[in-house]
C-alpha positions as CSV (number, residue, x, y, z in Angstrom):
1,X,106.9,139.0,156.5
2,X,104.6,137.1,154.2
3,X,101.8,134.2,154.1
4,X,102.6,131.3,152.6
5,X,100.6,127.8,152.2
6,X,102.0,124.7,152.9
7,X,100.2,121.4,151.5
8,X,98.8,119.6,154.4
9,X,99.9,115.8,154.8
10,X,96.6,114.5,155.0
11,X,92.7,116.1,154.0
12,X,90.9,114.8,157.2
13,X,87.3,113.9,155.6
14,X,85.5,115.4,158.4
15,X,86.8,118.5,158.2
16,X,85.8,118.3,154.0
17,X,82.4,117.8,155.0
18,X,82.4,120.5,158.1
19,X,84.0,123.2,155.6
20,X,81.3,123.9,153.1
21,X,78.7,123.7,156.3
22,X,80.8,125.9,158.3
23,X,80.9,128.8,155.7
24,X,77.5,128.6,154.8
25,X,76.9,129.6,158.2
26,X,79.0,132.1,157.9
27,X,77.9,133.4,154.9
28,X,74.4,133.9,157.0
29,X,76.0,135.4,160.1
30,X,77.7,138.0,157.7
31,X,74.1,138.4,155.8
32,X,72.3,138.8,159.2
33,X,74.5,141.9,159.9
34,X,74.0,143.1,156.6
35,X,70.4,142.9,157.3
36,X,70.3,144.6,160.5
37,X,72.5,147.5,159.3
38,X,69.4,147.8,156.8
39,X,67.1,148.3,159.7
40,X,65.5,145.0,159.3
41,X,65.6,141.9,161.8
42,X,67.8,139.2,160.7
43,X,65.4,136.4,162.2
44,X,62.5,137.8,159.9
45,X,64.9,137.9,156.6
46,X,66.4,134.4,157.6
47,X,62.7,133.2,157.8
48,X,61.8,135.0,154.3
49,X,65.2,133.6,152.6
50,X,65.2,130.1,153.6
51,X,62.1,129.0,155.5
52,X,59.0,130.6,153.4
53,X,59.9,129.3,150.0
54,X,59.8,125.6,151.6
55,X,56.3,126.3,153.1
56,X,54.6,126.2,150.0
57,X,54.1,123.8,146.8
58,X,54.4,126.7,144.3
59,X,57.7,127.7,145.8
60,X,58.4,124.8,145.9
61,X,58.5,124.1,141.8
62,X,60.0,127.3,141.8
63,X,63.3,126.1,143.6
64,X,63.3,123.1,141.4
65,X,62.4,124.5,138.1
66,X,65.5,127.5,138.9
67,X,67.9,124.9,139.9
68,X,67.3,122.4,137.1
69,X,69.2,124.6,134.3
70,X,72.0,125.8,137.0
71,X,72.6,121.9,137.9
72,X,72.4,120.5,134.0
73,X,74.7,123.2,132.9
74,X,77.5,123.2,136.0
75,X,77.6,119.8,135.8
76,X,78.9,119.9,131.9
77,X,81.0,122.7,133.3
78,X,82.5,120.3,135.4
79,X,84.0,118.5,133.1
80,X,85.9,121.2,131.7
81,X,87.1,122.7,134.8
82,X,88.4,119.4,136.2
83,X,90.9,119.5,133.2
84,X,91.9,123.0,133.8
85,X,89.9,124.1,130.7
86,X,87.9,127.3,131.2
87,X,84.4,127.3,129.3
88,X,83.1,130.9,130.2
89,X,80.3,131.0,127.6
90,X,78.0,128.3,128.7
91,X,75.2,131.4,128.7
92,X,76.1,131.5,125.3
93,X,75.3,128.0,124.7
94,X,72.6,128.1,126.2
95,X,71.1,130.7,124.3
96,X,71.8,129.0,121.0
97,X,70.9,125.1,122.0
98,X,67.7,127.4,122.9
99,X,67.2,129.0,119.7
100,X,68.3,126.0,117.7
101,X,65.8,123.9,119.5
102,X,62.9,126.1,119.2
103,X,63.4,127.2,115.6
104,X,62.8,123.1,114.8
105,X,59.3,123.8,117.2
106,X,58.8,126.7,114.9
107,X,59.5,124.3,111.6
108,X,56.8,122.1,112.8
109,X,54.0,124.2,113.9
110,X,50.7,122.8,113.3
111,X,51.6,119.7,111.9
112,X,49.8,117.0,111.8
113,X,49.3,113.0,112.0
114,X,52.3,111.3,114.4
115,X,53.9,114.2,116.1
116,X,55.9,112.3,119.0
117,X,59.2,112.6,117.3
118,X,58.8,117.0,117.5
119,X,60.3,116.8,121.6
120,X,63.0,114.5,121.0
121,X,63.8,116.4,118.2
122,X,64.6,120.0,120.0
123,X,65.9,118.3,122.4
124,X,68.7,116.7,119.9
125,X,69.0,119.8,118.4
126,X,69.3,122.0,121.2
127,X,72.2,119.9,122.3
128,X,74.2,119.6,119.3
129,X,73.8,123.4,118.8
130,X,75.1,123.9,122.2
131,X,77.7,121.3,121.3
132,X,79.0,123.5,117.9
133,X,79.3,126.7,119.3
134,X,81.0,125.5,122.5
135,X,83.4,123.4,119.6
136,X,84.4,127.1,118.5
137,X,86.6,128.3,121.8
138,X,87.8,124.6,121.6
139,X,89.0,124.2,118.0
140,X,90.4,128.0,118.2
141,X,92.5,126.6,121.2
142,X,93.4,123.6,120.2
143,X,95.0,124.8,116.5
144,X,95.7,128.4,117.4
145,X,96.5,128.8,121.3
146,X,93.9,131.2,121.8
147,X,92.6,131.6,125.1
148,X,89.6,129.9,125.6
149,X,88.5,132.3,128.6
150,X,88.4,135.3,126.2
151,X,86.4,133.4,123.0
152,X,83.9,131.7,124.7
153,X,83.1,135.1,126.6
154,X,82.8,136.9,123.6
155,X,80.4,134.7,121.9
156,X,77.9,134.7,124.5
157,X,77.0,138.7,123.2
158,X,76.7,137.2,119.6
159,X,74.6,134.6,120.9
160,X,72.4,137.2,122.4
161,X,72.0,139.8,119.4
162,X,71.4,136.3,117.1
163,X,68.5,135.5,119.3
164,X,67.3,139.3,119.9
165,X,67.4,139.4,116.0
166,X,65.7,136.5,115.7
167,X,63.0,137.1,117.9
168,X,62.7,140.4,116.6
169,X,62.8,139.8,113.0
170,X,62.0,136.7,111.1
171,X,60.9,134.4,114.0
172,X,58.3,137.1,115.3
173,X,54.5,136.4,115.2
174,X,53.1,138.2,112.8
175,X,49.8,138.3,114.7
176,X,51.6,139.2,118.2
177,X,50.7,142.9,118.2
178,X,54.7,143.6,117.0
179,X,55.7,142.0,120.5
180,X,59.1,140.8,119.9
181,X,58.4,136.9,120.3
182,X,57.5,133.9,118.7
183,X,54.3,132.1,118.4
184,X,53.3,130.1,121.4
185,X,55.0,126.1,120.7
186,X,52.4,123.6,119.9
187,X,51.6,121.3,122.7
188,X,53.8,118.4,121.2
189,X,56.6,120.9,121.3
190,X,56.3,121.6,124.9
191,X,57.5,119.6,127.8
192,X,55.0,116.9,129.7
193,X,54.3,118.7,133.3
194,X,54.7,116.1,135.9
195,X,51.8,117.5,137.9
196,X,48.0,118.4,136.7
197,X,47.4,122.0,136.9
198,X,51.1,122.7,138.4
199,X,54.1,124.3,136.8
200,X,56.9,121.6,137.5
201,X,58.0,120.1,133.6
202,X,60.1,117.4,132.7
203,X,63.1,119.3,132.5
204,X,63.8,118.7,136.1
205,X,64.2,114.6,135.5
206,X,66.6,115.6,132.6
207,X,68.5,117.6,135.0
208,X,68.7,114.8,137.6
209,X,69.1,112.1,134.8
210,X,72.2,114.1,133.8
211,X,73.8,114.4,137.1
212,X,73.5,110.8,137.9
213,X,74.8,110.0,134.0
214,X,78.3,113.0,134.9
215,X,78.8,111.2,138.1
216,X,78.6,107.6,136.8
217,X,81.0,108.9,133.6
218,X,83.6,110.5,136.2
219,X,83.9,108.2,138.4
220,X,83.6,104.5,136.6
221,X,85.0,105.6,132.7
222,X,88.3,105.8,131.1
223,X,87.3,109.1,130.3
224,X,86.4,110.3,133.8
225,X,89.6,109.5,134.6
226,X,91.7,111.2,131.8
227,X,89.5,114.4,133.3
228,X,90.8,114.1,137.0
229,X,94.5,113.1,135.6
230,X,94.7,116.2,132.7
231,X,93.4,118.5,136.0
232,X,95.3,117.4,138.5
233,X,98.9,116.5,136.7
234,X,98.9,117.3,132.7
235,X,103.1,116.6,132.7
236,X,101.3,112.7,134.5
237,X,98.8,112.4,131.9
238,X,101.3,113.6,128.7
239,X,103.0,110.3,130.6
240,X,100.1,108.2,130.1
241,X,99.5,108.9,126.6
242,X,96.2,111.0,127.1
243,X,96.0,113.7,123.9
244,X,95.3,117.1,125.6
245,X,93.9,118.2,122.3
246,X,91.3,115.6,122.1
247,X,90.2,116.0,126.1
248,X,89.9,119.4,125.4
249,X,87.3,118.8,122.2
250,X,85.4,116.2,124.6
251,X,85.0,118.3,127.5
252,X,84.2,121.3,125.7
253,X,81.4,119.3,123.8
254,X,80.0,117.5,126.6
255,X,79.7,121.0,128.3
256,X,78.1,122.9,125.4
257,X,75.9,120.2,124.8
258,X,74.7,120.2,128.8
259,X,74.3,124.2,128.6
260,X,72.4,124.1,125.2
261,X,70.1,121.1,126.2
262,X,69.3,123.0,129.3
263,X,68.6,125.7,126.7
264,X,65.8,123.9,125.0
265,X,64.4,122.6,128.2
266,X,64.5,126.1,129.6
267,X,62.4,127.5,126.2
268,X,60.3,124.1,125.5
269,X,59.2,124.2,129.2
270,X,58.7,127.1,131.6
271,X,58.7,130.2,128.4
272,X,57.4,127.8,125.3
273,X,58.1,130.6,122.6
274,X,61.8,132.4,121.6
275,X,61.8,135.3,123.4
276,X,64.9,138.4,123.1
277,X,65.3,136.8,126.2
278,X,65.3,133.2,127.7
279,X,67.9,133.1,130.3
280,X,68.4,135.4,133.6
281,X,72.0,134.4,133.5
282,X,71.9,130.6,134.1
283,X,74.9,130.5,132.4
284,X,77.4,132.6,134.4
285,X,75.9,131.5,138.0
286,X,76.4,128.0,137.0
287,X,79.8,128.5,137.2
288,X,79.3,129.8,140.8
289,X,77.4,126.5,141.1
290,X,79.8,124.3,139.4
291,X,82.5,125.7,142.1
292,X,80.5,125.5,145.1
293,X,79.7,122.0,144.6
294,X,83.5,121.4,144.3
295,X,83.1,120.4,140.5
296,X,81.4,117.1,141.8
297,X,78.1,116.4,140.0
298,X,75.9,115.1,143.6
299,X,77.8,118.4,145.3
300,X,76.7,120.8,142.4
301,X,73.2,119.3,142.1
302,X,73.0,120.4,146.3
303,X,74.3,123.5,145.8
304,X,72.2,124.6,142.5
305,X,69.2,124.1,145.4
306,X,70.6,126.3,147.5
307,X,71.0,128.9,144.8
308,X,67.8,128.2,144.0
309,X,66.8,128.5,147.1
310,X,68.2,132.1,148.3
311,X,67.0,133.1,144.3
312,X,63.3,132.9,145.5
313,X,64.1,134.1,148.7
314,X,65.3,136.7,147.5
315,X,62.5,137.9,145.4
316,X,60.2,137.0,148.7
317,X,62.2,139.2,150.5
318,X,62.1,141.7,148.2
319,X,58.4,141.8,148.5
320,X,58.0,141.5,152.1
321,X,60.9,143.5,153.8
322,X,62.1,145.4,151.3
323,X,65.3,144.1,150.9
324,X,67.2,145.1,147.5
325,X,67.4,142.0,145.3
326,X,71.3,142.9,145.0
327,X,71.5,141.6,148.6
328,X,70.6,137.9,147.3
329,X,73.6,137.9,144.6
330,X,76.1,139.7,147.5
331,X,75.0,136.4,149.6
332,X,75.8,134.1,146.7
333,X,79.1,135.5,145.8
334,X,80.1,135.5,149.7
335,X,79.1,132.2,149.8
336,X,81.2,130.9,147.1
337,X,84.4,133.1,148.7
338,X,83.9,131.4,151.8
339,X,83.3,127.9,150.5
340,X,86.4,128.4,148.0
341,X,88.7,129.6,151.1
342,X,87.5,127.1,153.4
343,X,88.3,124.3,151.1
344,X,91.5,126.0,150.5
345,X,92.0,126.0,154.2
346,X,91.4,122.5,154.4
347,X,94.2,121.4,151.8
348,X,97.1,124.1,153.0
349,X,98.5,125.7,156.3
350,X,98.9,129.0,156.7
351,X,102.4,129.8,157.2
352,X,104.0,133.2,158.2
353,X,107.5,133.8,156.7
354,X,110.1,136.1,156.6
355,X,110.2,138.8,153.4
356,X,112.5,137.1,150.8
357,X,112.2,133.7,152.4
358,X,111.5,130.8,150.1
C-alpha cells in the first residue's frame, strides 16, 4: 500500500484562509509541549513570545524594523519562485547592495554644500549591486544550464569574505582602535527616523512601498502575468510566446535588486557603518517568509510580522525563562512545515492505494 494525492476539483476559499490559521495554532500547541517538557509553563512562554513584545513601543520598532528587510527581500523572492526559478543567494545580495551602497556613503564623507542627492544615491546603488550579482546565477543559467540553486548559494560566502575584507582592510577607520568597521555614515547618509528620539527609520515605508508596488505588478501587468503562467504551465507559456530566458533575467533582477536595496536600508539605517557583518541571515529566512506568505506580496508582508514577531520573542524569552534561542528557529521551521502541508492538503486528497497501483 502507498499514499497518493489526487487534485481536488475545487480549492473552497474558506478552507484557504482557515489553513494557514489552523497550523499556526498548531505550530503553538506543538511549541507549548516543547515548553513544558523544558520545565517551563506554556502560558508564561506564550505570553513572553507573543504578548510582551506588543506591550511596549520599543518592541514594538523592533518587530517592524526586523520584518522590513525579511518582507522587501521575500517579496523580490517571489517573483522568482512563482516562475519556478530558485534564487537561493538573496543573503548574498544583500550583503553586496549593502557594501555597494555604503562604499558611495564612504566616497562622500564630509562633504559639503547640497548633500540631498548622497541617500538616493546608496539607495540606487545598493539596488543595482544587488541587481548584478543576482544577474550572475541568471546569465550562468540562461547560456550554460547551470543550476541556479547551486551558484547563487555559493556566492553568498564570496559575498561575505568581500565584505569581511572590506571592513577589515581598506574600508576600516583608521581611528577605530583596529575595530574591524567603518567610520560612522554622515547624517545625510543615514536614513530620516520617523519618530524623535525613537529607533524606527525610513526603511520600513520602503519596505511597505515595495509590497504594494510587487502586488500591483503581479496582479495588473503583462509581466505579472508571464510570472504566474512560466510557474504554473511553462509548455502554456512556450504557447504564448513568453521567452523563458528573458523571465528568468527579469525575475532574477527584480529579486536581487529587492534583497540589495533592503541591504542599504539595513546598513544606512539601523548599523550606519560596514561592518564584517550586517545581516543575521535576512536572506535565507526570507525564503521561509516568502513561502509562508504563499509567494503573495500582502501574505508575505503578514507573515515577515510574525517572524518578526516570535524573533523578539524569542530573545525575551531567552532572557526571562531561559528558553534556548534555538527553540524560536524550531518554531519557525514547524510553522512553515505545517503551513506548506496544510496548503498542500487543501489542493490534493489523500488517497491510499495498492503497491504497484498507478
Amino acid at each position: 500500500m502507498r499514499l497518493d494525492l489526487v487534485p481536488r476539483a475545487g480549492r473552497s476559499p474558506l478552507a484557504a484562509i482557515l489553513a494557514p490559521a489552523l497550523a499556526f495554532l498548531a505550530s503553538v500547541l506543538l511549541g507549548g509541549v516543547a515548553v513544558a517538557l523544558l520545565g517551563v509553563s506554556p502560558a508564561a512562554a506564550f505570553a513572553a513570545y507573543f504578548i510582551a513584545p506588543l506591550s511596549e513601543l520599543w518592541s514594538l520598532q523592533e518587530i517592524a524594523l526586523k520584518a522590513a528587510p525579511l518582507a522587501l527581500i521575500a517579496t523580490g523572492l517571489a517573483f522568482c519562485y512563482r516562475a519556478n526559478l530558485w534564487n537561493i543567494g538573496a543573503e548574498g545580495q544583500f550583503v553586496v547592495g549593502g557594501l555597494a551602497g555604503g562604499c558611495v556613503a564612504l566616497a562622500t564623507q564630509g562633504s559639503a554644500g547640497f548633500t540631498l542627492w548622497i541617500l538616493p544615491a546608496m539607495l540606487v546603488a545598493g539596488t543595482l549591486a544587488g541587481v548584478a550579482y543576482a544577474m550572475i546565477p541568471a546569465v550562468l543559467k540562461v547560456r550554460l544550464g547551470v543550476s541556479e540553486i547551486l551558484t547563487s548559494l555559493m556566492l553568498v560566502y564570496v559575498a561575505e569574505l568581500l565584505l569581511d575584507y572590506m571592513a577589515r582592510g581598506p574600508l576600516r577607520d583608521p581611528a577605530g582602535y583596529n575595530f574591524p568597521q567603518s567610520v560612522p555614515f554622515d547624517a545625510a547618509a543615514r536614513l530620516p527616523y520617523l519618530m524623535e528620539g525613537e529607533t524606527l527609520h525610513a526603511g520600513v515605508l520602503v519596505a511597505f512601498a515595495a509590497v504594494v508596488l510587487a502586488t500591483i505588478v503581479l496582479g495588473r501587468t503583462l509581466f505579472g502575468f508571464e510570472v504566474r503562467v512560466v510557474g504554473a504551465s511553462p509548455r502554456a507559456a512556450r504557447f504564448a510566446g513568453f521567452s523563458e530566458a528573458r523571465l528568468t533575467l527579469a525575475a532574477f533582477a527584480v529579486s536581487g535588486g529587492a534583497a540589495g536595496l533592503a541591504g542599504i536600508a539595513e546598513v544606512a539605517g539601523k548599523i550606519g557603518q560596514l561592518q564584517p557583518t550586517i545581516s543575521p541571515g535576512y536572506g535565507f529566512t526570507a525564503i521561509i517568509v516568502a513561502f509562508l506568505g504563499r509567494l503573495s506580496p500582502p501574505g508575505i508582508l503578514v507573515a515577515a510580522l510574525v517572524i518578526a514577531l516570535t524573533t523578539i520573542g524569542g530573545e525575551g524569552a531567552q532572557i526571562d525563562l531561559r528558553l534556548p534561542l534555538d527553540l524560536t528557529r524550531a518554531f519557525q521551521g514547524l510553522l512553515l512545515g505545517l503551513v506548506l502541508g496544510a496548503d498542500v492538503l487543501t489542493r490534493f486528497k489523500v488517497r491510499l492505494v495498492p503497491g504497484g497501483a498507478r
